[in-house]
PANUBA-274047 format. One record per residue: x, y, z of N, C-alpha, C in turn; residue in one letter. Coordinates in steps of 0.2 Angstrom, whole numbers, padded with zeros to 4 digits. Atoms other than C-alpha are relative to their C-alpha. Example, Ala and Ser with C-alpha at 12.3 -4.5 7.8 and 13.67 -1.06 7.14 Angstrom:
BEGIN
[numar [0004,-0006,0000],[0062,-0022,0039],[0004,0006,0000],"A"] [numar [-0004,-0006,-0001],[0068,-0005,0036],[-0004,0005,0003],"S"] 
//
This chain:
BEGIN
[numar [0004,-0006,0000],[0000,0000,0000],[0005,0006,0000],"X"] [numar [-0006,-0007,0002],[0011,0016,-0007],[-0003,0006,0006],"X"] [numar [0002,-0007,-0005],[0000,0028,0005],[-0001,-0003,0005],"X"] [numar [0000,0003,-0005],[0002,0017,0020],[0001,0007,0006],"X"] [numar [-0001,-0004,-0004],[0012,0032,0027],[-0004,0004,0000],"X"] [numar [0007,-0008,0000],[-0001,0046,0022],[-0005,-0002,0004],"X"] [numar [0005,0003,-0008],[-0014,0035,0034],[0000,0003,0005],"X"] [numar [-0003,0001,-0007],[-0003,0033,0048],[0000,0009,0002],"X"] [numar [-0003,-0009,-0001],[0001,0053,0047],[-0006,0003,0002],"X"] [numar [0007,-0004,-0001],[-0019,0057,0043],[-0003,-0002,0007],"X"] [numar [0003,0004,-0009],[-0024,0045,0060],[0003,0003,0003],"X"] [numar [-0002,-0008,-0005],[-0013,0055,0069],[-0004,0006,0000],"X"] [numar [0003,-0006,0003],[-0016,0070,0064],[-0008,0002,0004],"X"] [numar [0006,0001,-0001],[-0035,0068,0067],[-0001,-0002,0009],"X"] [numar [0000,0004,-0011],[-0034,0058,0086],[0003,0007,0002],"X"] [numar [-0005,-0007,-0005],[-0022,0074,0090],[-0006,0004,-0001],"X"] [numar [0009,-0008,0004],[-0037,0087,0082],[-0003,-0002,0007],"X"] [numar [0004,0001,-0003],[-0048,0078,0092],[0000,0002,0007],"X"] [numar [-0004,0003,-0008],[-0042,0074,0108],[0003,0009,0000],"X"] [numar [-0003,-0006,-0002],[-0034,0093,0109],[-0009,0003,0000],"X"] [numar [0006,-0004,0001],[-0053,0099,0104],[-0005,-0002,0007],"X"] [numar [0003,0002,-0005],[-0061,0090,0117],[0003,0002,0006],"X"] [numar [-0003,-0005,-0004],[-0048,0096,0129],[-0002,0008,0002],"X"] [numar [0003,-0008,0001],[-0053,0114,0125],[-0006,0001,0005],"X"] [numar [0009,0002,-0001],[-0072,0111,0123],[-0004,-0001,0005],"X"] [numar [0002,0005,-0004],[-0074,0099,0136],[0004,-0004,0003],"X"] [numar [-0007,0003,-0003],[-0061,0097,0147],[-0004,-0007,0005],"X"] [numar [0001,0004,-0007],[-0062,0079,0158],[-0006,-0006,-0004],"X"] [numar [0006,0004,0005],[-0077,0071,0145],[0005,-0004,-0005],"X"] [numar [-0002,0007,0005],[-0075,0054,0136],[0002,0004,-0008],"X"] [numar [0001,-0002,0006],[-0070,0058,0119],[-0007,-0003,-0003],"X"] [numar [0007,0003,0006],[-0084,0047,0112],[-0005,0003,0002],"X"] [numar [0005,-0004,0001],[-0095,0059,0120],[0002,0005,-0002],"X"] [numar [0000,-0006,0001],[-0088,0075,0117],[0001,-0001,-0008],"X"] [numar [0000,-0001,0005],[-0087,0070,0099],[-0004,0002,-0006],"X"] [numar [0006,0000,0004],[-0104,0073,0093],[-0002,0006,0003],"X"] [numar [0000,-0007,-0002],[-0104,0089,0103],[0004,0004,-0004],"X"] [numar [-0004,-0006,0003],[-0090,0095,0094],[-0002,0001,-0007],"X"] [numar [0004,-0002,0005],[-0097,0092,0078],[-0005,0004,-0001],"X"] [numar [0004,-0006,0000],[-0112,0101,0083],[0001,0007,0001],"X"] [numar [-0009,-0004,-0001],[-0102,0114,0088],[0004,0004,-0004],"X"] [numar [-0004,-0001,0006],[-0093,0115,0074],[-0005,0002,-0007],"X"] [numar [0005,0000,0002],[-0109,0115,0063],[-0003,0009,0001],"X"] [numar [0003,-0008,-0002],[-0115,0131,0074],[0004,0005,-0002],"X"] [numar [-0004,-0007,0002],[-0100,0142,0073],[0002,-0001,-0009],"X"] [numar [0000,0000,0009],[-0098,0138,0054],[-0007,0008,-0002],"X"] [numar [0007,-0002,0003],[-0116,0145,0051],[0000,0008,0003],"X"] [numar [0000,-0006,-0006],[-0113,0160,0066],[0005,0004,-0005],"X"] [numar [-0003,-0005,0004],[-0098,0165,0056],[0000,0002,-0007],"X"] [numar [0002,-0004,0008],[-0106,0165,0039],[-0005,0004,0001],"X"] [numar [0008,-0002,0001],[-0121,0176,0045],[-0006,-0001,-0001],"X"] [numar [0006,0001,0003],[-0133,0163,0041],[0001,-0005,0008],"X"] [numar [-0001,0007,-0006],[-0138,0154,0061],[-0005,-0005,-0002],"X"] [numar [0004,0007,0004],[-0146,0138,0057],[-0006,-0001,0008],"X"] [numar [0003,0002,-0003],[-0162,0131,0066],[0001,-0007,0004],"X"] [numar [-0004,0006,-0004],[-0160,0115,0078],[-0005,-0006,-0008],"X"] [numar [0004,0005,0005],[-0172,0107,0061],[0008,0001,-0004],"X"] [numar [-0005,-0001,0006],[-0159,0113,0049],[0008,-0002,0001],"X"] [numar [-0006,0003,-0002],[-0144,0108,0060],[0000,-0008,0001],"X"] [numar [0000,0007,0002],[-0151,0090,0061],[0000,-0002,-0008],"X"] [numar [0001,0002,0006],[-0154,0089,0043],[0008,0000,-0002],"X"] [numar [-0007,0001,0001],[-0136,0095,0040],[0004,-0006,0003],"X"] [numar [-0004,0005,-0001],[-0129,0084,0050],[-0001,-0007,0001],"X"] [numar [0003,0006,0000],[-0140,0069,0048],[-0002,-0003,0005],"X"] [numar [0002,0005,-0005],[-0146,0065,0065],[-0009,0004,-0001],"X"] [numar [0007,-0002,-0003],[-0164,0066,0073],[0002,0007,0003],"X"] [numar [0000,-0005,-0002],[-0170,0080,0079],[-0001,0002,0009],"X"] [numar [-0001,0001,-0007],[-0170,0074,0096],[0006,0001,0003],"X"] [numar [-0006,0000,-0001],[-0152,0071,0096],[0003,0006,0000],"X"] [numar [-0004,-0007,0000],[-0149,0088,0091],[-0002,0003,0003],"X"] [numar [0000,-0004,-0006],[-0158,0095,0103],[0004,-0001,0007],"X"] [numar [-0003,0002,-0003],[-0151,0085,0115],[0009,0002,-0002],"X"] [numar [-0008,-0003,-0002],[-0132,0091,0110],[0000,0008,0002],"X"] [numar [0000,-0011,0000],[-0136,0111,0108],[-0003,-0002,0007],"X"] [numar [-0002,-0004,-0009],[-0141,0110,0127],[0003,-0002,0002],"X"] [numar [-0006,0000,-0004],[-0127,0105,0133],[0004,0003,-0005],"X"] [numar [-0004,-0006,0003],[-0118,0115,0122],[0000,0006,0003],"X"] [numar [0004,-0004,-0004],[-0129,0128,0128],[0005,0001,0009],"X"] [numar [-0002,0001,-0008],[-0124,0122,0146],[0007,0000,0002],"X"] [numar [-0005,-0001,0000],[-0107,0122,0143],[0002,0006,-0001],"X"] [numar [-0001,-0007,0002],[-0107,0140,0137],[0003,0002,-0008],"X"] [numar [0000,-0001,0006],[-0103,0137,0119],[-0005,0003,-0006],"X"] [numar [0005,0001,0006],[-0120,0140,0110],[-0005,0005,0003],"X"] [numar [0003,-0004,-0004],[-0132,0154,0115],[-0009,-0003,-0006],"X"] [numar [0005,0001,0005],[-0151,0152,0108],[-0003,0007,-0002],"X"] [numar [0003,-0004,0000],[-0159,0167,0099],[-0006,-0001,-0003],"X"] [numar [0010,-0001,0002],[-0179,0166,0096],[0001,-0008,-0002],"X"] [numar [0000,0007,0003],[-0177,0148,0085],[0007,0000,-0003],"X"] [numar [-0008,0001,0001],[-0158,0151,0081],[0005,-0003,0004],"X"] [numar [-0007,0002,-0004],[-0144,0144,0089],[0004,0003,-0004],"X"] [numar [-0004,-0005,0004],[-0128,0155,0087],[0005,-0001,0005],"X"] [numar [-0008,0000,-0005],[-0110,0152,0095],[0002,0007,0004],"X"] [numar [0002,-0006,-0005],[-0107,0163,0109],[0008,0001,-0001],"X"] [numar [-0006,-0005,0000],[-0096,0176,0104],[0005,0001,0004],"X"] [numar [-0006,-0001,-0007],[-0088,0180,0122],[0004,-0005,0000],"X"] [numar [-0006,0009,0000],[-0080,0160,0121],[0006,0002,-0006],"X"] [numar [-0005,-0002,0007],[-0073,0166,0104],[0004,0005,0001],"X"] [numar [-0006,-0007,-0001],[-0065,0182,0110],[0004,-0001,0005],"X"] [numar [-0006,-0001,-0007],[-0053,0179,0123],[0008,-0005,-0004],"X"] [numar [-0005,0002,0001],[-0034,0174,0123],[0000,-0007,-0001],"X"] [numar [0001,0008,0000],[-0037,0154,0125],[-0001,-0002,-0005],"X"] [numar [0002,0003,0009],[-0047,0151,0110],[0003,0004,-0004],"X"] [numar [-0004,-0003,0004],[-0036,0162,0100],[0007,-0005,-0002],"X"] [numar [-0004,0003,-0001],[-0024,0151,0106],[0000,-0007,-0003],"X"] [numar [0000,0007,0002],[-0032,0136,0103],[0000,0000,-0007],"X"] [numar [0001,0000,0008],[-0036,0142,0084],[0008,0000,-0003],"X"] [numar [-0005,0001,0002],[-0017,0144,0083],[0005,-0006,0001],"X"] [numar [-0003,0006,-0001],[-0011,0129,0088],[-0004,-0006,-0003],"X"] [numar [0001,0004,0006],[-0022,0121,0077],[0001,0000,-0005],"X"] [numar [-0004,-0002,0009],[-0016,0130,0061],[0006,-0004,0001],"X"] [numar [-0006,0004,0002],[0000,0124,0066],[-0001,-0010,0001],"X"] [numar [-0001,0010,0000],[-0004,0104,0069],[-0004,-0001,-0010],"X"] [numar [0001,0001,0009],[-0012,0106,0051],[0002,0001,-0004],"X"] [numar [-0005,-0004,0004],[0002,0116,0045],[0006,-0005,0000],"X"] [numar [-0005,0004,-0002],[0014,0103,0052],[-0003,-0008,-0004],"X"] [numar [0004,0007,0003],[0001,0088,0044],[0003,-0001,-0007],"X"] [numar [-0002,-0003,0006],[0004,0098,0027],[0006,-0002,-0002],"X"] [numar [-0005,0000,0003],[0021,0097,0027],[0003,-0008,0001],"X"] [numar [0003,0007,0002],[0020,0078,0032],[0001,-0002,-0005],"X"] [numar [0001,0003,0007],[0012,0072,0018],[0000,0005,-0004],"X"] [numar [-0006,-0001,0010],[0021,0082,0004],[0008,-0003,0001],"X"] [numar [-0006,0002,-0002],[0036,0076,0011],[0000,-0009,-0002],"X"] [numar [0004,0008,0002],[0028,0056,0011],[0000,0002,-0007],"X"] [numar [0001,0002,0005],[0022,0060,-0004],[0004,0000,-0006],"X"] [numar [-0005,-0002,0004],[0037,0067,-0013],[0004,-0006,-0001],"X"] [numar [-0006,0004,0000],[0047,0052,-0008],[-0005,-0007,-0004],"X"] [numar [0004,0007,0006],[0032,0039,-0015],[0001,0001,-0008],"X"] [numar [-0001,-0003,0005],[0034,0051,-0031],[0006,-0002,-0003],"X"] [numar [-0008,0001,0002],[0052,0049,-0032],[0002,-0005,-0002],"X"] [numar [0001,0004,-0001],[0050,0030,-0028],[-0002,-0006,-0006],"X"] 
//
C-alpha cells in the first residue's frame, strides 16, 4: 500500500485534532462523547460566522441525525457555554470566541495542520520519487 504512510500521518493527525478539541471544549469528558458535541459545535460556529444561524431542524438535517439528538447536543452546548439560543436560532457565543485561549487554541491548530501539510508532501514526494 504506497500511501500506507499518508494513513498513519492522517490518523494521527486527526486523534491529536480531536483529543486537543475536546480538551478545549470539554475538558475531563470521554471523547466518544464529546465528539458529537464537537461536531455540533462546529456546525454552529460555521453558520454563526457565515451570517446565516441555522435552526435546531436545519442543524439536524445538515448533520444527519434526529431532531432529538440535536436538541439533546445544543443543550449541553448551551450548558457548557458554547451556543447561546436566539428566538429559533442557535448562534456560537461570541464572548467564548473572544478571549486569549481560543485564539490560542485556533493557533495551535493552524500549526498541527500546517505541520500535517508538510508531512504528507514530504511522504508523498518520496512515493513520487520512488
Amino acid at each position: 500500500m504506497p500511501y500506507r504512510k499518508n494513513a498513519r500521518i492522517l490518523a494521527e493527525i486527526y486523534l491529536q485534532h480531536i483529543a486537543a478539541r475536546r480538551d478545549f471544549f470539554f475538558p475531563g469528558m470521554r471523547l466518544t462523547d464529546a465528539g458529537p458535541l464537537m461536531v455540533t459545535g462546529a456546525c454552529v460556529l460555521l453558520s454563526t460566522l457565515k451570517g446565516r444561524p441555522l435552526t435546531r431542524a436545519d442543524i439536524g438535517r445538515k448533520l444527519g441525525v434526529p431532531e432529538s439528538t440535536t436538541l439533546r447536543h445544543l443543550r449541553a452546548l448551551i450548558n457548557h457555554g458554547w451556543v447561546h439560543k436566539q428566538g429559533r436560532f442557535y448562534v456560537f457565543a461570541h464572548g467564548r470566541g473572544n478571549t486569549p485561549e481560543f485564539e490560542q487554541y485556533i493557533e495551535s491548530t493552524c500549526t498541527l495542520f500546517k505541520a500535517a501539510v508538510e508531512q504528507l508532501t514530504t511522504a508523498d514526494q518520496k512515493i513520487r520519487a520512488a
